[in-house]
N, C-alpha and C positions, 0 to 999 in steps of 0.2 A: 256330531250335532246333538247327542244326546244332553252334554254336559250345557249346552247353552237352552236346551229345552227346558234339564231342570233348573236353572239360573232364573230362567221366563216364569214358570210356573212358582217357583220361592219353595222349592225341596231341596236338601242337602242328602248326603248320604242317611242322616237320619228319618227322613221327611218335615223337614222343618229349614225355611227360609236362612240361610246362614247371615242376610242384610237385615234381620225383624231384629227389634229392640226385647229384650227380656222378658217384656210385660205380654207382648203379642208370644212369646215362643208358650211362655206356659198357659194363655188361652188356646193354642190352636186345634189339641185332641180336644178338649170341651167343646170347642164350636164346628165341629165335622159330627157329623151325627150320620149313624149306620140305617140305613132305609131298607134293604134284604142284605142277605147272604153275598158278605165281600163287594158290596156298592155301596159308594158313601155321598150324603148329596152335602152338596157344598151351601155356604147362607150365604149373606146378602155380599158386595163388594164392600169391602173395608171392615169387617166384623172381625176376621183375627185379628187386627189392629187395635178392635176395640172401638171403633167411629161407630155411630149412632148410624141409624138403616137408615134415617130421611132426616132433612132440616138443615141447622147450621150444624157444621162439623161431619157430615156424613160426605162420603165419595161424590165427590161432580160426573157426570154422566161424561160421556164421549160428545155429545154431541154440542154442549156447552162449551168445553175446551175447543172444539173444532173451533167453535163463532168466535172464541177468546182469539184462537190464531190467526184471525182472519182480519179482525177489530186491530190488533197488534201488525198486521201487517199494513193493511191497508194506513194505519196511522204514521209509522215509519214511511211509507213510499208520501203519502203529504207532506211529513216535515221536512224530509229527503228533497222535497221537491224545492217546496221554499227556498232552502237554501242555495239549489243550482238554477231559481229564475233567470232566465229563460229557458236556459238547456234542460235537458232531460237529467233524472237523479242518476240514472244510468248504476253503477256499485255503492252509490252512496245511500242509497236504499236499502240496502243488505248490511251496512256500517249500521245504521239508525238502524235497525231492527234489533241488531244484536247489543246496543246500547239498550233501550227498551228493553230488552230481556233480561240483561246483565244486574243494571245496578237498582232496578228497584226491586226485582225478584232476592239479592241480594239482601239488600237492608232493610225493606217491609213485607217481604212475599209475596208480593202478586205486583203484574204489570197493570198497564192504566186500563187494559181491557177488561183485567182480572177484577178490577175496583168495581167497572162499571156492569159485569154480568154477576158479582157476588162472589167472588173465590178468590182463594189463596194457597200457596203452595208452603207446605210444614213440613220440618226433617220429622222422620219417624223417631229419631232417638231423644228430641229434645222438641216435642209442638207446642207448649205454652210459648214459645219463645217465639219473634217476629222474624223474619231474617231468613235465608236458608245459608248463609257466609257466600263469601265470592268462590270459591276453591268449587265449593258444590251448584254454584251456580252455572259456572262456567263449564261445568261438564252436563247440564243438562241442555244450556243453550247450544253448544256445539253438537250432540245429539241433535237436537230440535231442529238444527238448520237442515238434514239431511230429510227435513217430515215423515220419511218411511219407519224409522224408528217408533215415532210415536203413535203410528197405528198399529201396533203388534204390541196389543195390551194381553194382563195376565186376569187371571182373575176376580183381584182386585180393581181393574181397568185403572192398570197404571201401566204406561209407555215405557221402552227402552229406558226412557231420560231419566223417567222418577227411578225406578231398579237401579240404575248406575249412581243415581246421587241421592241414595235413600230419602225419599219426598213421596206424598203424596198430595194432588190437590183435590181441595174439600171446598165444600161451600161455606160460608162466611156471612149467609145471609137464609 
């Protein structure tokens, strides 16, 4: 278990994230700073990265992403529902949810819940860019459908999901 402890935390054999982009690797001894004798205190979430501590572009909080997943859920079981009037959506809830996550996380980064509470999800190797591709999408929604993943954040308080499909989501507003 040790090797997925350091996978979680983003240590390699050398102490350095082996999924961080370039730019984050040769920030990360700059932004650890020594507080006594062999204890190091860690800044803010998203700082080796290089993201701003507050505002747009800084780390979204846990408890935003919860409400996104909730906003995103509860909107799939609506649409879900529409379409099996009268019957209940019964799996097709779970269909619509992972469409919802899939193709706009995909091609704009963020779901319709992500629009409406201010976030969006960026590759760490390339965040100007819109999009996180399908291939990375798809491994963080399939993560995501299990929810237990996504509460086992690292320091950065980023979820199983973002670690497997190098992403983090930031705020956008």
């Amino acid at each position: 278990m040790a090797w997925f402890r350091e996978w979680l935390e983003g240590s390699g054999g050398d102490g350095r994230a082996p999924t961080e982009p370039p730019a984050a690797r040769e920030t990360t001894r700059e932004t650890t700073r020594e507080t006594a004798p062999g204890a190091l205190e860690e800044g803010y979430p998203g700082e080796r990265f290089g993201l701003p501590e507050q505002g747009p572009g800084s780390v979204a909080t846990l408890g935003r992403r919860g409400a996104q997943f909730l906003l995103d859920a509860v909107l799939a079981g609506v649409l879900a529902a529409l379409f099996t009037y009268p019957a209940l959506p019964q799996n097709w809830s779970l269909l619509t949810w992972a469409v919802l996550m899939v193709v706009p996380v995909a091609v704009v980064g963020a779901t319709p819940a992500m629009v409406l509470l201010g976030m969006r999800v960026v590759r760490l190797d390339r965040p100007e860019r819109p999009g996180v591709g399908l291939l990375w999408t798809l491994v963080r929604t399939a993560s995501l459908f299990f929810v237990i993943p996504a509460l086992i954040v690292d320091r950065d308080s980023r979820g199983v999901q973002d670690r497997a499909s190098r992403t983090v989501v930031v705020k956008s507003r």
